[in-house]
DRENZAKOL-555261 format. One record per residue (C-alpha): chain; residue in one letter; z, x, y. Coordinates in Angstrom, 1 decimal, always signed. Each point is the difference from the previous one (the first is absolute). Example, Ala and Ser with C-alpha at 12.3 -4.5 7.8 and 13.67 -1.06 7.14 Angstrom:
residues 2
<pt><chain>A</chain><resn>a</resn><c3>+7.8</c3><c1>+12.3</c1><c2>-4.5</c2></pt>
<pt><chain>A</chain><resn>s</resn><c3>-0.7</c3><c1>+1.4</c1><c2>+3.4</c2></pt>
This chain:
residues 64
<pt><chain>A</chain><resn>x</resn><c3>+20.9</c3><c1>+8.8</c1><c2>+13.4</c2></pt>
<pt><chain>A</chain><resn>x</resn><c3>-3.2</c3><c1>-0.9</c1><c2>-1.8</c2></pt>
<pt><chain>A</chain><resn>x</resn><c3>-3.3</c3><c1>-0.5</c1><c2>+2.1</c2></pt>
<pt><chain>A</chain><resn>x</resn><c3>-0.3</c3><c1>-3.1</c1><c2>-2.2</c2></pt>
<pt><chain>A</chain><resn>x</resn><c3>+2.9</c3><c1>-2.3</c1><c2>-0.8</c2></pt>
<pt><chain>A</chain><resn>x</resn><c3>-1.0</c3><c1>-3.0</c1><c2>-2.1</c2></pt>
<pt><chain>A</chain><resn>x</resn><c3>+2.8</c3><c1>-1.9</c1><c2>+1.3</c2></pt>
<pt><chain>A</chain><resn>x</resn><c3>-1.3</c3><c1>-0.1</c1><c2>+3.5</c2></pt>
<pt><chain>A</chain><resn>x</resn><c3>-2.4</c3><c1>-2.8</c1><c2>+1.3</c2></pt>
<pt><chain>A</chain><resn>x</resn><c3>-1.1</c3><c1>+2.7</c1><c2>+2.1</c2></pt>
<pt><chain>A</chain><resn>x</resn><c3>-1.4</c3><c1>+1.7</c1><c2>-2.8</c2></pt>
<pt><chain>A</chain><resn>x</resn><c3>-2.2</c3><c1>-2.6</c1><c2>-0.9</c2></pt>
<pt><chain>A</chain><resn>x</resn><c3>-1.0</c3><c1>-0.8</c1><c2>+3.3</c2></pt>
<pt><chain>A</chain><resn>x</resn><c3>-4.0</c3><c1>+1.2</c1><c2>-0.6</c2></pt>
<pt><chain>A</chain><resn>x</resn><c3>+0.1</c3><c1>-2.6</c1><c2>-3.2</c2></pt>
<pt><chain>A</chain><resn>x</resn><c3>-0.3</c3><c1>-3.0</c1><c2>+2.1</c2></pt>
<pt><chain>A</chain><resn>x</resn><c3>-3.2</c3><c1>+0.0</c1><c2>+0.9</c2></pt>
<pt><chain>A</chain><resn>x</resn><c3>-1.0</c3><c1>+1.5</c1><c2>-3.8</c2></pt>
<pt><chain>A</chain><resn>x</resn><c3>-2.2</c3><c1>-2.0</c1><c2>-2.6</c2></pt>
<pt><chain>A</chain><resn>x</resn><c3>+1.0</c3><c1>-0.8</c1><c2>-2.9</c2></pt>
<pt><chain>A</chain><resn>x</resn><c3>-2.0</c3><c1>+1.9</c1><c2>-1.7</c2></pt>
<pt><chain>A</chain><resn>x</resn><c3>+1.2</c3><c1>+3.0</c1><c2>+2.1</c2></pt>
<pt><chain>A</chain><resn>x</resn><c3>+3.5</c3><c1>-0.6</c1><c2>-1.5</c2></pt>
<pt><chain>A</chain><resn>x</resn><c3>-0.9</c3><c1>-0.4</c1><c2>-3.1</c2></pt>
<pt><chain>A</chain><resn>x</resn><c3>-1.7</c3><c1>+3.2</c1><c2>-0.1</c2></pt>
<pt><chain>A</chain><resn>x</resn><c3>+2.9</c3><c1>+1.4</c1><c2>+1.6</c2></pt>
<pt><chain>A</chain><resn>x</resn><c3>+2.0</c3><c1>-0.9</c1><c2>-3.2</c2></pt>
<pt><chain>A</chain><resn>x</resn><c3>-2.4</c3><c1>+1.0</c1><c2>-2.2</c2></pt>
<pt><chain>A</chain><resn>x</resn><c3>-0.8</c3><c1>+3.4</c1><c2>+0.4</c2></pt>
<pt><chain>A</chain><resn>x</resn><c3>+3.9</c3><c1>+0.9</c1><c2>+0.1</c2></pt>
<pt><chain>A</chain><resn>x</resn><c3>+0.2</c3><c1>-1.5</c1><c2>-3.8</c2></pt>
<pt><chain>A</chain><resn>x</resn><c3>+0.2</c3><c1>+3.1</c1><c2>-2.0</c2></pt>
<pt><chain>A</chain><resn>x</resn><c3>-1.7</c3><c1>-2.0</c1><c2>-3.2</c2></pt>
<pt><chain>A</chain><resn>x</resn><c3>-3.0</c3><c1>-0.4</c1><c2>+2.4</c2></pt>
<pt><chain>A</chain><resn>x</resn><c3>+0.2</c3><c1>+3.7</c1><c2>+1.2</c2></pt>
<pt><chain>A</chain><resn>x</resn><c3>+0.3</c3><c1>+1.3</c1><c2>-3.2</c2></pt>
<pt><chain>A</chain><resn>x</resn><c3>-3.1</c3><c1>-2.1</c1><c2>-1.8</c2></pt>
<pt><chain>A</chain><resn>x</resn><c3>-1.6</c3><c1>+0.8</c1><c2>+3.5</c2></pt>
<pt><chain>A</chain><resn>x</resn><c3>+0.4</c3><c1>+4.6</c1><c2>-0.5</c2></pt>
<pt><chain>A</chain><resn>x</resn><c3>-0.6</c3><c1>-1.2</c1><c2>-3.7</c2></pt>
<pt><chain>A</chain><resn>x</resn><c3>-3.7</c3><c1>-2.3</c1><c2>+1.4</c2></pt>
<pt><chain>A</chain><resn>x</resn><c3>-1.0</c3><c1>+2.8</c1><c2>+2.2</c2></pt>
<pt><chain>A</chain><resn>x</resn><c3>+0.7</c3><c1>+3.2</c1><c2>-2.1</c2></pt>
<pt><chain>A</chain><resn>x</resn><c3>-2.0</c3><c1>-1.5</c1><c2>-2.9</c2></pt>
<pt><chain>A</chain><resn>x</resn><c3>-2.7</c3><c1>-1.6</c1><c2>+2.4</c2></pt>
<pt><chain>A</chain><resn>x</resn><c3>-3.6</c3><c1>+2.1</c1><c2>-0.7</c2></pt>
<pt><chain>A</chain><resn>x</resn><c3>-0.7</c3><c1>-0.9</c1><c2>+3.9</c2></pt>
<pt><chain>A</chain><resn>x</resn><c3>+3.6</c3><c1>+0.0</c1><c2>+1.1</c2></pt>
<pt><chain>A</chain><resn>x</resn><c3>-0.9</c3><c1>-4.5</c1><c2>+1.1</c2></pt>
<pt><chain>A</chain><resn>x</resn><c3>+2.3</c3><c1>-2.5</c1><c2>-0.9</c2></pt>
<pt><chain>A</chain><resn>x</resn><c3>-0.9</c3><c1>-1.8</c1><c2>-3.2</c2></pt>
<pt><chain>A</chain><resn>x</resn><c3>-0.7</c3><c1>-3.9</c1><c2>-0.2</c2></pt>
<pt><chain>A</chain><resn>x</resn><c3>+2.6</c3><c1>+0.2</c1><c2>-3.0</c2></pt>
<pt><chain>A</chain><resn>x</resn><c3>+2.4</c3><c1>+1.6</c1><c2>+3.0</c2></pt>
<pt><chain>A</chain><resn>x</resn><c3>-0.5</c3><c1>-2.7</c1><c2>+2.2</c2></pt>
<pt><chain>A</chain><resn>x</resn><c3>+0.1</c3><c1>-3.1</c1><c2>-2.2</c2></pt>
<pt><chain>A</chain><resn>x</resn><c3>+3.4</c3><c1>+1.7</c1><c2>-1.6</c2></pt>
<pt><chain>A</chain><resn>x</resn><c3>+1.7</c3><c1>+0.1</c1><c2>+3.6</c2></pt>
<pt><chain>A</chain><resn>x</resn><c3>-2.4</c3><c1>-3.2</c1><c2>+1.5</c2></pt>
<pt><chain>A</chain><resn>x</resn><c3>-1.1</c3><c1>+2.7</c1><c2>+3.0</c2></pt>
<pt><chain>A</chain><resn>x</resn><c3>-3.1</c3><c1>-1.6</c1><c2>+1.3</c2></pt>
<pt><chain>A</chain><resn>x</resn><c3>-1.8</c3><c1>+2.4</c1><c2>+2.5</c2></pt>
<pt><chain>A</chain><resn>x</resn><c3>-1.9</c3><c1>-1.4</c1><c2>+2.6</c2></pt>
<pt><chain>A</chain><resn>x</resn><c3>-3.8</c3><c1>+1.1</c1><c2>+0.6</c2></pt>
């Protein structure tokens, strides 16, 4: 049996008290579009930074 089944409230048990935003990032970086423009971002990057072009594309907003 898997360590993680998604059909398990239990599973999800460490989501209640998660943010939004924590979800949504969550979903996000498992996307494989975003993970591939992401290699894609980085392996072209001069300074290996995410680009403002990046960010707007997949609305990430760091915080300072």
């Amino acid at each position: 049996m898997p360590e993680f089944d998604w059909r398990s409230p239990e599973s999800y048990r460490s989501l209640q008290d998660a943010e939004i935003t924590d979800i949504a990032w969550e979903c996000l970086r498992r996307n494989t579009d975003y993970q591939r423009d992401y290699d894609t971002m980085i392996a072209s990057s001069p300074d290996g930074q995410v680009t403002p072009e990046f960010r707007r594309k997949w609305g990430i907003c760091f915080r300072p």
